[in-house]
Residue, then its C-alpha position, 0 to 999 in steps of 0.5 A: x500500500x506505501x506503493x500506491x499511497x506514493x504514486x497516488x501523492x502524484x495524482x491526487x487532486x487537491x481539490x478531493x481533499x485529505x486522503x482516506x483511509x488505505x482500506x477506504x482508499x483502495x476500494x475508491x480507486x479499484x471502483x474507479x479503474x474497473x469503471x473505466x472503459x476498456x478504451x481508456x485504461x492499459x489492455x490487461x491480460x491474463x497468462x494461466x500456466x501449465x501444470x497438470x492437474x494443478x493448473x485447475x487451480x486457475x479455475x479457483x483464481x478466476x473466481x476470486x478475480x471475478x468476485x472483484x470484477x477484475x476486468x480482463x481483456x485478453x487470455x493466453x494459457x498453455x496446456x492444462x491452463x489451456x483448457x480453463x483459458x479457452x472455456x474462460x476466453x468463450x465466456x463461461x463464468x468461473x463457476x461454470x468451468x466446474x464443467x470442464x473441471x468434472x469432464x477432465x477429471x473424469x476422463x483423466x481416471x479412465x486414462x490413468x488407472x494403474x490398469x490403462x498405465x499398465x497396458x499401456x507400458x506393455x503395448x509401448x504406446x502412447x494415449x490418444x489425445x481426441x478425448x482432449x479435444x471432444x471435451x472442449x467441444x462438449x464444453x464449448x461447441x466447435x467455435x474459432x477464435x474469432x468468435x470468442x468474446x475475449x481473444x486467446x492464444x495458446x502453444x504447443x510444441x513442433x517435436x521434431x524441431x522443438x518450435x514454439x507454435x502459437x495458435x490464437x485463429x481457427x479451430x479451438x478444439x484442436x489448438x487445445x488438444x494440441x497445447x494439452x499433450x503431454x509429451x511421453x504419456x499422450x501421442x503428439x498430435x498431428x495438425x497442421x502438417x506438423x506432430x504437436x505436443x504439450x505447450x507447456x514444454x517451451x512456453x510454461x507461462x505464457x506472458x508473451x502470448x498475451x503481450x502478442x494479443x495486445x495486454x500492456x498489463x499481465x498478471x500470470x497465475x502459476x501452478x509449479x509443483x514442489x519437484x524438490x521431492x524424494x526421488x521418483x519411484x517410476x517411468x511416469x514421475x520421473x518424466x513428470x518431474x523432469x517437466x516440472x524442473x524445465x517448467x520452473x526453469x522456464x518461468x524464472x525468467x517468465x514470472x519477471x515479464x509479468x507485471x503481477x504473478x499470482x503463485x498457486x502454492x502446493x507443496x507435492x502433488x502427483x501430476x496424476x492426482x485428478x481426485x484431488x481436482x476440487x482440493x486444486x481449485x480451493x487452493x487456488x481460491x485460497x492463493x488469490x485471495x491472499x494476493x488480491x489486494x496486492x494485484x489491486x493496487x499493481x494495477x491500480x498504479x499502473x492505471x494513475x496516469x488515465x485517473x489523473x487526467x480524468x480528475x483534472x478534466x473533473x476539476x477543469x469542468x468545475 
């Protein structure tokens, strides 16, 4: 609050008299940026990261932002951050994402019962990703990225060149499909000419993304495991593990050119764990709320420059 206290020091008309208090302040000027036009304020946007089964958090985060009437312009997300990015982008309210959140869980069990993973060691092959793409259409029906009240982007990776392919025109369901296949579990998905695979490999929070659609502000909730665990007992949580340290890798840099980050925390949880979605959600809800405030009055002062000038139009007018 000392923060926005000083830049409001700047701004604050004279004429509106002694300040309030820091509670009273805040709740003033989050009502005046929110009211803003979109016109007139920065374009803000939302950059939701991977994580598996822990980036359902991200579903637990838009609701405390939408609860605040946090204006979002723009959304970009990456893998299962994707997913809740394009249910979100199309115009469900958070707690219609539930939908999405019960379809994924559901299909996930069948996917990796200790019966499917066997057979699937035995067969050496991997997991089909259509069932990726027939939830979004579920979810969501068979729209393009035109057609989505807010734009979005999503990544996925070519896996023969290690290419960063971004996806923000066309076909949704496919784009997400592609984003959301985790490499070494699920096939790579071909489209496009090109064998797709999990975004999240080169882009784990995907600041760049919603900058390319035009944010000026970005806050990025982030879904990183603890990978400091013991050490993986199989094939799978070591291949887990190995995405959760390149993730991490990857969002140090990712999490400076985010202008707020909202950092979901979880301690140790299997990237398979998908009977602990709604747990996932409720942390998230909980890690927002904590950082509300704070994501408040990061954009409050970046948004000081257009309230100044209005107060001083308000002012002149008098």
């Amino acid at each position: 609050m000392r923060a926005l206290l000083l830049g409001l020091s700047l701004a604050w008309p004279a004429a509106a008299g002694a300040y309030p208090s820091d509670d009273l302040l805040r709740e003033h000027l989050w009502n005046e940026v929110r009211g803003l036009p979109a016109s007139e304020r920065p374009k803000i946007g939302l950059a939701l990261s991977g994580g598996s089964v822990r980036a359902l958090a991200h579903i637990g985060v838009l609701r405390i932002l939408d609860d605040a009437g946090f204006p979002v312009d723009v959304v970009s997300g990456v893998s299962m951050g994707a997913i809740v990015g394009s249910g979100y982008a199309a115009g469900l309210p958070p707690e219609k994402l539930a939908g999405f959140q019960t379809a994924i869980a559901a299909e996930a069990r069948q996917l990796f019962s200790k019966r499917r993973l066997f057979q699937l060691m035995l067969a050496d092959s991997l997991l089909p990703t259509s069932s990726i793409e027939r939830i979004v259409i579920e979810q969501l029906g068979e729209k393009r990225f035109d057609e989505l009240p807010k734009p979005f982007a999503c990544a996925a990776m070519d896996i023969r060149t290690g290419e960063k392919i971004i996806f923000r025109d066309g076909p949704l369901a496919p784009a997400v499909r592609a984003s959301a296949s985790l490499p070494g579990l699920f096939k790579p998905f071909l489209y496009r000419h090109r064998y797709l695979s999990d975004g999240g490999v080169v882009d784990y929070i995907p600041v760049d993304l919603a900058r390319l659609l035009g944010a000026q502000w970005v806050l990025a909730s982030v879904a990183e495991n603890d990978y400091s665990r013991a050490m993986p007992s199989n094939v799978l949580n070591t291949l887990a593990q190995v995405i959760d340290i390149r993730g991490a890798l990857l969002a140090e840099q990712q999490r400076k050119d985010a202008d707020f980050v909202i950092d979901v925390k979880f301690g140790d949880v299997d990237f398979m764990a998908f009977d602990r979605a709604e747990e996932m959600v409720e942390t998230g809800v909980i890690s927002a709320g904590k950082r509300l405030e704070a994501a408040q009055e990061s954009l409050i002062l970046r948004t000081l420059p257009v309230l100044w000038r209005r107060w001083t139009a308000q002012g002149a007018q008098k």
